[in-house]
C-alpha positions, -999 to +999 in steps of 0.1 A: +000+000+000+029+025+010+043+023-031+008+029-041+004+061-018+037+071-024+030+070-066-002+087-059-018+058-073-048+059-043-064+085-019-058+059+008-039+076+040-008+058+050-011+055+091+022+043+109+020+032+145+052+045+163+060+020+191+095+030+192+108+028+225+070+023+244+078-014+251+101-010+280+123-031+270+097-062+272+087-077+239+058-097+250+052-052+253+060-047+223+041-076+209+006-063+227+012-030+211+012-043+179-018-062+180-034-029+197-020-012+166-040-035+144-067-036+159-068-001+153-068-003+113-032+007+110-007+002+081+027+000+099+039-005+131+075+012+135+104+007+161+136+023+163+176+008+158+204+018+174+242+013+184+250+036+206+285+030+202+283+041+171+268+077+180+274+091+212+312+096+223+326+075+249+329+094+277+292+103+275+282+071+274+306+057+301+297+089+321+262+101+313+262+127+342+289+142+330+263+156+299+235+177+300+207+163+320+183+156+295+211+135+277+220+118+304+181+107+307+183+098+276+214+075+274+204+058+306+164+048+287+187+042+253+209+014+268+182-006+287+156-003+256+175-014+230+160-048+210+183-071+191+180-099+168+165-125+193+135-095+195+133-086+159+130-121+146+098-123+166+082-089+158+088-094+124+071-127+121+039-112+143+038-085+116+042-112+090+010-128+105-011-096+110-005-085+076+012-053+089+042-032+076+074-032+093+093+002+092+123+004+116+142+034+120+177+029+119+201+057+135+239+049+122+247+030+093+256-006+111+215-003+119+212-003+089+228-031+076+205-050+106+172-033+095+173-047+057+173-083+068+133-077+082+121-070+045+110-035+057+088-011+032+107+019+038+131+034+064+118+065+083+147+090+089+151+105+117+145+145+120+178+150+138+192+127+107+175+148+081+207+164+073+227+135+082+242+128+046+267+101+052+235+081+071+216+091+039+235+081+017+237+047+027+199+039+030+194+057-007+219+025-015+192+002-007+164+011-029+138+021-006+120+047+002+132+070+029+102+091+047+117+122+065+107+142+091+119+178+093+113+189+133+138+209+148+150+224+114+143+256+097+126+262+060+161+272+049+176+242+064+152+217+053+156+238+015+192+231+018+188+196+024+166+191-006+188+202-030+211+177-019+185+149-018+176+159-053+211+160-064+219+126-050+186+110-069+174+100-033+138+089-033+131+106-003+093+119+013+094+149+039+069+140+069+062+173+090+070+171+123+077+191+155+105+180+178+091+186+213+075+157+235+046+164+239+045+194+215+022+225+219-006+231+195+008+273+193+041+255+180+026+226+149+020+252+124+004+227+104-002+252+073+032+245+067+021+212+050+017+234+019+054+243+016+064+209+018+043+202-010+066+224-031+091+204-022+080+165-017+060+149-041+036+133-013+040+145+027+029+135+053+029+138+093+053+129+123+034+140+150+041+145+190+011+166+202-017+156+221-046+141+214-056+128+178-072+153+157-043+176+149-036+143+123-071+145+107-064+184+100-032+175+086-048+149+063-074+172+050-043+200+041-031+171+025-008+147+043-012+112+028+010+094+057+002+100+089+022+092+125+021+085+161+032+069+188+013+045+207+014+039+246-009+020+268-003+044+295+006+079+289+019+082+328+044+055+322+079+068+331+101+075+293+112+095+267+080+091+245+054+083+264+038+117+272+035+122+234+018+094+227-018+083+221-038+053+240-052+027+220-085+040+220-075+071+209-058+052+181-092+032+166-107+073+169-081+084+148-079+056+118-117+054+118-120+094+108-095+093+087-108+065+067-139+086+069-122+117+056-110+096+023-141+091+017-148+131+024-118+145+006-139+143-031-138+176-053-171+176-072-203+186-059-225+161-063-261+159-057-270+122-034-302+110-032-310+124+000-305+156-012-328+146-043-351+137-016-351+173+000-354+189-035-388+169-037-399+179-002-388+216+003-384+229-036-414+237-054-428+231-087-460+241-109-491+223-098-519+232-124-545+253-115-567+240-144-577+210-168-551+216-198-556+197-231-530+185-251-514+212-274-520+240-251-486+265-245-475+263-212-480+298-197-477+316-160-517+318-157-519+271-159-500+269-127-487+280-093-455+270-077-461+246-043-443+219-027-434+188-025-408+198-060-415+166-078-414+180-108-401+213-128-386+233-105-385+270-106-347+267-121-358+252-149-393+268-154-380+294-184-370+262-204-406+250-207-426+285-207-442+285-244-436+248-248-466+225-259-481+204-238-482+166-253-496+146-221-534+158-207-527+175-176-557+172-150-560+204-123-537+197-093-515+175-112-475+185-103-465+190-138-433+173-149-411+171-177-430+139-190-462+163-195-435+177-225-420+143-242-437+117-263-445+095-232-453+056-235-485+052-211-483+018-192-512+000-214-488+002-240-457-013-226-438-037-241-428-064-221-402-090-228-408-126-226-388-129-193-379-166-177-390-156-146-420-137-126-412-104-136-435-077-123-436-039-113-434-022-078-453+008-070-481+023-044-516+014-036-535+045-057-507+037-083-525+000-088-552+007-115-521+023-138-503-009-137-527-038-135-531-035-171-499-052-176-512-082-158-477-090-145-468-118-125-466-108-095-468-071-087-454-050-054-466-027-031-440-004-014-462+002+017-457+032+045-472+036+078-508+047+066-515+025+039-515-003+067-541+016+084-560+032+058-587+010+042-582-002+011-608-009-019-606-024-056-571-045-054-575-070-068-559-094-096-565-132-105-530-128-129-506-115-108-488-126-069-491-103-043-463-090-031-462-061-003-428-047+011-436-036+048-434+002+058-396+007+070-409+038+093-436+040+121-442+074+139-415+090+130-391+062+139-372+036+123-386-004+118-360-015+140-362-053+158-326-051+164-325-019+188-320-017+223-348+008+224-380-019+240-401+010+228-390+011+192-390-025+190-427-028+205-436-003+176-419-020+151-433-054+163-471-039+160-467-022+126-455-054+113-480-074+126-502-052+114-490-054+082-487-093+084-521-094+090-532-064+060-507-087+036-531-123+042-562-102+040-553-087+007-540-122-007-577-137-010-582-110-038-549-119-057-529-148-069-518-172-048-499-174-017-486-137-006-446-127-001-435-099+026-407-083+021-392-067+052-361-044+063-359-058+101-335-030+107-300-031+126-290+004+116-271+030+135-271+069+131-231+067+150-209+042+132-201+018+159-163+008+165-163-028+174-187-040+147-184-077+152-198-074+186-227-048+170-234-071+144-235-100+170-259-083+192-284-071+171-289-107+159-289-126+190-315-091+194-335-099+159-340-134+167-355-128+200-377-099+183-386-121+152-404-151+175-428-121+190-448-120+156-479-144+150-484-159+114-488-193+096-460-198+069-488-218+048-501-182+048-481-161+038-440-160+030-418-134+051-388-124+034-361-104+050-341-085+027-305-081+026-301-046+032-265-017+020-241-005+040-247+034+041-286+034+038-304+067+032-334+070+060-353+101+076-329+121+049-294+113+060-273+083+057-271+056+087-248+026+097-262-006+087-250-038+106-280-063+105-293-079+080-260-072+055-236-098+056-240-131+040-232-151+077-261-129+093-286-133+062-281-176+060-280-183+100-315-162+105-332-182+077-315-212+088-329-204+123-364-199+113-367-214+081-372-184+057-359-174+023-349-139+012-353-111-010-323-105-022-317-068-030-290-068-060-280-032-051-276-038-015-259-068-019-231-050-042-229-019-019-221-041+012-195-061-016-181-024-026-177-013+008-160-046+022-143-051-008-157-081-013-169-102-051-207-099-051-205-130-073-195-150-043-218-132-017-242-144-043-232-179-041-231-185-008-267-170-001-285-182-038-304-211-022-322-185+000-334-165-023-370-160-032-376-126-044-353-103-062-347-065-060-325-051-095-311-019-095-278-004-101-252+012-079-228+040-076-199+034-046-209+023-016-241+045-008-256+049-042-292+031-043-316+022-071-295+036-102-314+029-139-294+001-151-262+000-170-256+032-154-238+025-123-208-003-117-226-034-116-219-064-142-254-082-142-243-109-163-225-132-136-248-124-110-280-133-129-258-164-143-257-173-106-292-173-104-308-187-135-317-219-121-330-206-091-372-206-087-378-166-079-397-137-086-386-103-097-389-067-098-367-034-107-362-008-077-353+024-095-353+051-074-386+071-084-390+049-111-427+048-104-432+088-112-439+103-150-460+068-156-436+042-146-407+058-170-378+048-150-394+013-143-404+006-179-368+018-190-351-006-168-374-034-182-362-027-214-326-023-208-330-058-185-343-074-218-305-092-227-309-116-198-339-124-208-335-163-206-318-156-170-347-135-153 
């Protein structure tokens, strides 16, 4: 990863854990701090090299008193902290297991020599070696990179060292850094970070103040390789020790700045919460009148109101004067479909699909669709529809299929929470709808499907996830056994749900009901099958960098209803197909012998009569003998 960051081949921040001289002297220390270190998300784990021999003179180090008092402190921690080969040979192999990068500093050219033989990625130069040439010299031999930090030196110095650097060919990076342990904030001058870019190709950050967000700052100016020193107890008598951060001050720090990767983008794009809020705060011309078809669209056909779910007042002077090619009824939000040749839903056509295709949409949406005699056909439920009553659904052609409200007063579906009052809510609406779903069936074809988000999302990402995710199902279990039905009834089908969800417009934390292990032990448990959500499902694979066509694999024999959609990233839901970075054609491979129903889960894809839905359909059409 370091060659990668260091060729500016990835936005990924570099994070070295400094252990240095924290051990004490005991390894099975020094060993604990590394796996503390990686439990934290790091890169690298460093440590320090020396002879002393080979740097102090001899009558300091035989007579430390008879130095300065801070160097005699230090010579006395220097000789009793020292590791050697015995020590080495067994840190390197823990980092061998763990994955981690070794970087060892090495302070005189012998260490050197001893440093190479632990296959290190780089070696970190000292900052009281930045200007050590002879040293420098020497590592540039090796054909490594050599990270440098520059405390304790001036601009001019560090300028003077450069030129030699760049005269000698060395492949050196300049790490900011601030020589005093622990450092005041009045002293970092972390805008400096910009001069360094005139001189380094990538920088990064050596740092010794306290606390960890001075290293997010840094990161956000720019740094792309961040360090610290790690300590279990910032008390503990030594050199480094005040300077350092406790290991839960490290998983804080590499957990915001993976979030700030994710932050540091340099477009502005619109998400589809935002599109969301456009709908609900924007406004749009509602029509005021009946207006036929070839009427001019004028100022006197319309007033601006909200919800914005169609023209908004940005675009407005585009359609003024334009002909109107779609009957628009009084009170209807007119949209850009009211101005384009528009295919009505009687007069879709529908490919021959293998499987039970159908379309999703809303109760007073029904009549629109049912021409199409699909299937089976969807209902996206919310809170009121369960309680409203309901006449004229009916179909003898198509399976009903209802997804359950994912809301109730104002609060996330949620059998996973702590909160015994959200779950008691959540338990009632989806009784509730449960019992709604088996009434409805009698008028449709037969036996019903419900799908279901059981929840398992937080607003606060949570730091030990494992034991989140372990909780909220041990939770979902216990939740799931509360509900009365009869599976000869009806079929409940849990759906696999994305990592970053957009609810109550904002993204959440998902940790239920995502990963394949969670998904295949609750249907194992109570003997369900799933809708699989294509879109989720490659989110979740995105964000863990995982192959959706094995997530697939492992969970196929699950699967009764499907969700298709594309994605963007790792947050970006219901995409129109072939539009996003999903390959279809191995997933759908995956599923073609499967038994399963289908629909498409653009987002709005229901609005401007079905046009995002039918478009999908169509572009869906080369898997035909898949789906």
């Amino acid at each position: 990863m370091l060659k990668k960051v260091l060729n500016k081949e990835t936005n990924h921040i570099y994070v070295i854990a400094e252990i240095g001289i924290n051990h004490n002297g005991s390894l099975q220390t020094a060993l604990d701090l590394i796996d503390s270190a990686y439990e934290s998300g790091v890169d690298a784990v460093k440590f320090q090299k020396r002879n002393i021999n080979n740097i102090y003179n001899k009558k300091t180090i035989n007579d430390p008193n008879s130095a300065e008092w801070n160097v005699e402190y230090l010579i006395k921690e220097l000789k009793q902290l020292e590791f050697g080969k015995k020590e080495y040979d067994i840190i390197y192999d823990k980092c061998k297991s763990l994955q981690l990068d070794l970087i060892i500093t090495p302070f005189d050219i012998e260490s050197v020599d001893f440093v190479l033989q632990y296959n290190v990625v780089a070696f970190k130069n000292a900052s009281c070696n930045m200007n050590n040439y002879k040293l420098i010299d020497y590592i540039a031999t090796k054909n490594l990179p050599v990270l440098i930090s520059t405390g304790m030196w001036s601009d001019d110095e560090i300028k003077e060292s450069i030129q030699y650097f760049k005269l000698k060919n060395i492949n050196y990076t300049l790490l900011l850094a601030n020589s005093t342990y622990p450092c005041p904030y009045e002293d970092l001058n972390i805008n400096y970070i910009n001069t360094l870019k005139k001189y380094s190709n990538v920088v990064g950050y050596s740092g010794h103040e306290r606390g960890n967000f001075i290293p997010i700052a840094v990161a956000a100016l720019g740094a792309k390789i961040i360090e610290k020193h790690i300590t279990f107890d910032r008390n503990q008598q030594g050199l480094d020790h005040k300077a350092s951060m406790e290991p839960h001050e490290w998983k804080e720090m590499v957990h915001n700045l993976r979030l700030l990767e994710t932050a540091l983008g340099s477009k502005k794009i619109v998400n589809q919460a935002e599109i969301l809020a456009k709908q609900s705060f924007c406004l749009s011309p509602y029509a005021i009148r009946d207006v036929k078809v070839g009427e001019k669209l004028n100022k006197d056909m319309f007033e601006l109101l909200a919800p914005g779910k169609g023209i908004l007042q940005n675009e407005l002077s585009k359609y003024l004067g334009k002909e109107i090619k779609l009957e628009i009824k009084k009170n209807d939000c007119i949209s850009k479909s009211f101005f384009e040749e528009t295919i009505l839903v009687k007069d879709w056509k529908i490919a021959n699909f293998k499987k039970k295709w159908g379309v999703k949409c809303r109760f007073h949406d029904f009549l629109d669709y049912s021409v199409l005699s699909s299937p089976v056909i969807e209902f996206h439920c919310s809170q009121k529809d369960i309680y409203d009553p309901i006449t004229g659904i009916a179909s003898n052609t198509s399976q009903l299929i209802v997804h359950a409200p994912e809301i109730v007063d104002r609060m996330l579906v949620d059998i996973c929470s702590k909160d015994e009052f959200q779950v008691q809510k959540s338990i009632s609406i989806l009784q509730d709808t449960i019992n709604k779903t088996i009434k409805l069936s009698k008028n449709f074809k037969g036996k019903p499907k419900l799908v279901v988000h059981f929840g398992g999302m937080c607003l606060k990402p949570c730091c030990n996830v494992e034991k989140t995710q372990h909780e909220m199902f041990h939770k979902s279990m216990e939740n799931f056994k509360k509900l009365n039905y009869n599976p000869e009834e009806i079929e409940i089908l849990p759906e696999n749900l994305p990592p970053k969800p957009w609810y109550l417009g904002g993204e959440w934390n998902q940790y239920g009901f995502m990963t394949e292990k969670y998904m295949i032990d609750f249907c194992k448990k109570f003997d369900l099958k799933i809708t699989y959500d294509v879109c989720h499902a490659k989110l979740y694979c995105n964000y863990m960098k995982k192959d959706i066509v094995e997530y697939t694999k492992k969970i196929k024999k699950y699967i009764s209803h499907v969700h298709i959609s594309d994605t963007k990233g790792i947050n970006g839901e219901g995409v129109q197909i072939n539009e996003g970075d999903t390959d279809f054609l191995p997933i759908f491979k995956e599923l073609k012998d499967l038994d399963f129903s289908w629909v498409t889960e653009i987002w709005a894809g229901h609005i401007n009569n079905g046009k995002g839905c039918y478009n999908s359909m169509k572009l869906l059409e080369p898997y035909k003998k898949l789906i």
